[in-house]
C-alpha positions, 0 to 999 in steps of 0.5 A: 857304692851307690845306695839302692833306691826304693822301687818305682811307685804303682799310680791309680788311673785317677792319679796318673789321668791328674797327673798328664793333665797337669803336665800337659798344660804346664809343659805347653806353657813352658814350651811357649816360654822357649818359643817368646825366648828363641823367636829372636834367634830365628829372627835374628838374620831378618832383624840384621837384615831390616836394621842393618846390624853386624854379627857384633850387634847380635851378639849383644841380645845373646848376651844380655839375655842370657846375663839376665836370665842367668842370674834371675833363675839363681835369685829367683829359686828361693822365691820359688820355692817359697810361693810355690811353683804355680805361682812363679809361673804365672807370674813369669808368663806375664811378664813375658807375654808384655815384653813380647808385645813391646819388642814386636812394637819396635817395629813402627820405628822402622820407615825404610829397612837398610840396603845391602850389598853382597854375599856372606860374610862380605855383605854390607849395609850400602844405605842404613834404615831410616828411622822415625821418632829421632832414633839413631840405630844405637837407640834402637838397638838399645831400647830393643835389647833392655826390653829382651832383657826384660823378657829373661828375668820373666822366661826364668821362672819357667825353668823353676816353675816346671821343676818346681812342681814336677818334684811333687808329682814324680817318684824319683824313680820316674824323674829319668823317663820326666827329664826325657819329657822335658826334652820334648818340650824344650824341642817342641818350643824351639820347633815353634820358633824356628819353624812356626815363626816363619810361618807367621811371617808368610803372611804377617810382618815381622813383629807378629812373629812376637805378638802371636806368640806373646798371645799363646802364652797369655792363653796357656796362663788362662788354662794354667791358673784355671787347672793346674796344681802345685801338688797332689794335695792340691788337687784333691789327691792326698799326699805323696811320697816322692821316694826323695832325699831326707827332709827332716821338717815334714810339710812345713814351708821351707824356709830360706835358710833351709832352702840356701843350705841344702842347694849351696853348701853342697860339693855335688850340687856345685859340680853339677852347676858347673858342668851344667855351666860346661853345657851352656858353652856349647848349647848357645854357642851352636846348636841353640843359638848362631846356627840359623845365622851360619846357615845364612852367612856360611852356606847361603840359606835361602827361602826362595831357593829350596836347594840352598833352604833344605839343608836349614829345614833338615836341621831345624826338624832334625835338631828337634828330633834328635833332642826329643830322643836324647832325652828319652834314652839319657833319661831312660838309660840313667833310671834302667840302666845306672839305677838312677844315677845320672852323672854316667849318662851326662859323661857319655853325653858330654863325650859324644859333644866333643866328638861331635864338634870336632866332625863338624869342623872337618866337615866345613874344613873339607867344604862337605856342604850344607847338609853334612853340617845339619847332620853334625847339628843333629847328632849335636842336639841329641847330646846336648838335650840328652845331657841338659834334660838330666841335669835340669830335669832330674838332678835338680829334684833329685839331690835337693828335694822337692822343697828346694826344687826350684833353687837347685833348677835355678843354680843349674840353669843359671850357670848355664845360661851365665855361660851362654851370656860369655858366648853371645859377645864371643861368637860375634867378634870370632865370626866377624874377625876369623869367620865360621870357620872357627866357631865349631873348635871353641866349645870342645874344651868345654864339652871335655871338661864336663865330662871329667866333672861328670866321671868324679861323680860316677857312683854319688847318688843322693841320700833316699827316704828308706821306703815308700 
């Protein structure tokens, strides 16, 4: 049976107006993570366009990102947790807001952009771009893909960082309603690249569309080191009981030992990264990663033709609504309505993906058009960000606790991520040798997986202090 848990904590104003402050100026940071990380994705048809690459070219920087990404949040989680999330972050933002500039410097190696010929997926390059400082277009390529690399050992310490001190300011019984606020951001920041890097483009070249963003982020560092805090403690607030698992060493700084032992000898911990894993093969398969690509091969997406664009824009804002949304009903059904268990919710979710998916293949089968595949996105982003925020935003507090916080993040999002890693080389060769029309099906027997993982821990819940 699952255990009761203690009740929701009532917060002075002082605490609760320190509190958004922090919040506030930590997500916007983390959502200008997701923007110098998803700024290529809504570039990527351009970029292919300028340098004259193929699906299979794609592929390669959604999969190195990833690779990278997904193994630095594993690594990276103890160091986290041991210098803290503040920290981490900042150290993070730098990194990214260098790789951002670099990448956006590859431009001044372009002379002449390629030339093709064609529609769809019969397109061809007639006459490749013409290249300065002796670089090949593999060079190229190369050089440009390490540095985006790069750019994923830096991104993962957002998701480490932002976990790492939200267990500190939230009572387990607020994680639910956080992990809906974490959706947000994650929403807001692929809104800000799928949507705010165009518009830099209307008036700015290409490279902008990772300048400026690299520039925000240097901006939000500024505000971050300047106002928020790791902790309560640390802002003058005294201490606060988070309602959390058992940590039988007080406030002492965890040690590796500690940290490694609770987040990896645990059964549930790894069940949870691996359907975390099951997440990551439909979230960068589709919703996250190749859709804008398909709008553009598969339905002809067109910015100067508003009848061929509009379906891309319905998806673009829909996917961000619809994320935002998932996340607050997962998050508030899985505190309201499961008690705080978190597992029903995500089984839900990972159904509703299957479904989902399945739709989406019949309705480009039936050739229903464009639109009827942004509402199958949009439907697809509230399950996926409903179940993802669940999973990063509070089952990585809650069975864990605040010191290991940062390692159970990194373990659950890793494994998503070293998902996606497969997904990028994956989508590139099934597109370029069975077309789109086989890119819906692959994710289905994920998503099922994951909802089987999910229902073996229908009722686990995570050992509680016994009061508050």
């Amino acid at each position: 049976m699952p255990d009761t848990l203690v009740d929701q904590p009532l917060h002075t104003p002082e605490f609760r107006r320190r509190r958004t402050l922090n919040w506030l100026l930590l997500g916007l940071l983390y959502a200008f993570f997701y923007m110098t990380r998803y700024n290529y994705t809504a570039l990527a048809p351009l970029l292919a366009d300028i340098l004259g690459w193929k699906n299979t070219d794609l592929g390669i920087f959604e999969t190195l990102m990833p690779l990278v990404y997904g193994l630095s949040v594993v690594l990276n989680g103890p160091f986290a947790d041991r210098i803290g999330g503040k920290k981490a972050f900042l150290f993070g933002a730098v990194g990214v807001a260098i790789m951002n500039v670099l990448f956006g410097l590859s431009s001044l190696a372009v002379v002449s952009p390629a030339i093709w010929e064609g529609t769809g997926m019969s397109r061809h390059v007639v006459v490749p771009p013409t290249l300065g400082y002796n670089l090949s277009g593999g060079m190229l390529l190369t050089l440009m893909a390490i540095v985006w690399g790069i750019n994923g050992y830096f991104q993962s310490f957002g998701a480490l960082s932002i976990v790492k001190v939200n267990a500190q300011w939230f009572h387990v019984r607020e994680r639910g309603t956080f992990s809906g606020v974490f959706g947000v951001l994650i929403r807001f920041g692929l809104l800000l690249a799928f949507q705010g890097v165009p518009l830099i483009l209307l008036i700015l070249p290409w490279q902008y569309g990772f300048w400026l963003p690299g520039a925000f982020v240097v901006v939000l560092l500024l505000l971050n080191y300047k106002w928020m805090e790791n902790s309560p403690a640390a802002a003058g607030l005294g201490e606060f009981d988070t309602g959390d698992v058992v940590e039988t060493d007080g406030d002492k700084p965890a040690s590796l030992n500690f940290v490694l032992k609770k987040v990896f000898a645990s059964r549930v911990t790894w069940m949870i990264a691996v359907a975390s894993m099951m997440i990551g093969f439909v979230r960068r398969s589709v919703v996250d990663a190749w859709w804008p690509k398909y709008f553009v091969d598969f339905h002809g997406a067109d910015k100067s033709a508003f009848a061929t664009y509009a379906p891309y824009l319905i998806a673009t804002w829909g996917i961000a609504l619809a994320g935002i949304l998932g996340g607050f009903v997962f998050g508030s059904t899985s505190d309201k309505s499961f008690a705080g268990r978190r597992a029903p919710v995500i089984a839900f979710g990972f159904i509703g993906m299957a479904v989902i998916l399945a739709l989406f293949g019949v309705s480009d089968a039936m050739n229903l058009g464009p639109i009827a595949a942004a509402f199958c996105l949009v439907l697809l982003s509230f399950c996926v960000n409903g179940a993802h925020g669940m999973i990063g935003g509070a089952a990585s507090m809650d069975f864990v606790g605040k010191k290991a916080a940062a390692t159970a993040a990194g373990m659950f999002d890793g494994m998503q991520y070293l998902a996606g890693a497969f997904v990028g080389l994956g989508v590139g060769y099934v597109t370029t040798n069975w077309g789109w029309e086989a890119w819906h099906w692959a994710p289905i027997p994920f998503a099922l997986a994951g909802a089987g993982i999910m229902v073996t821990l229908w009722n686990v819940t995570p050992a509680r202090k016994k009061g508050h």
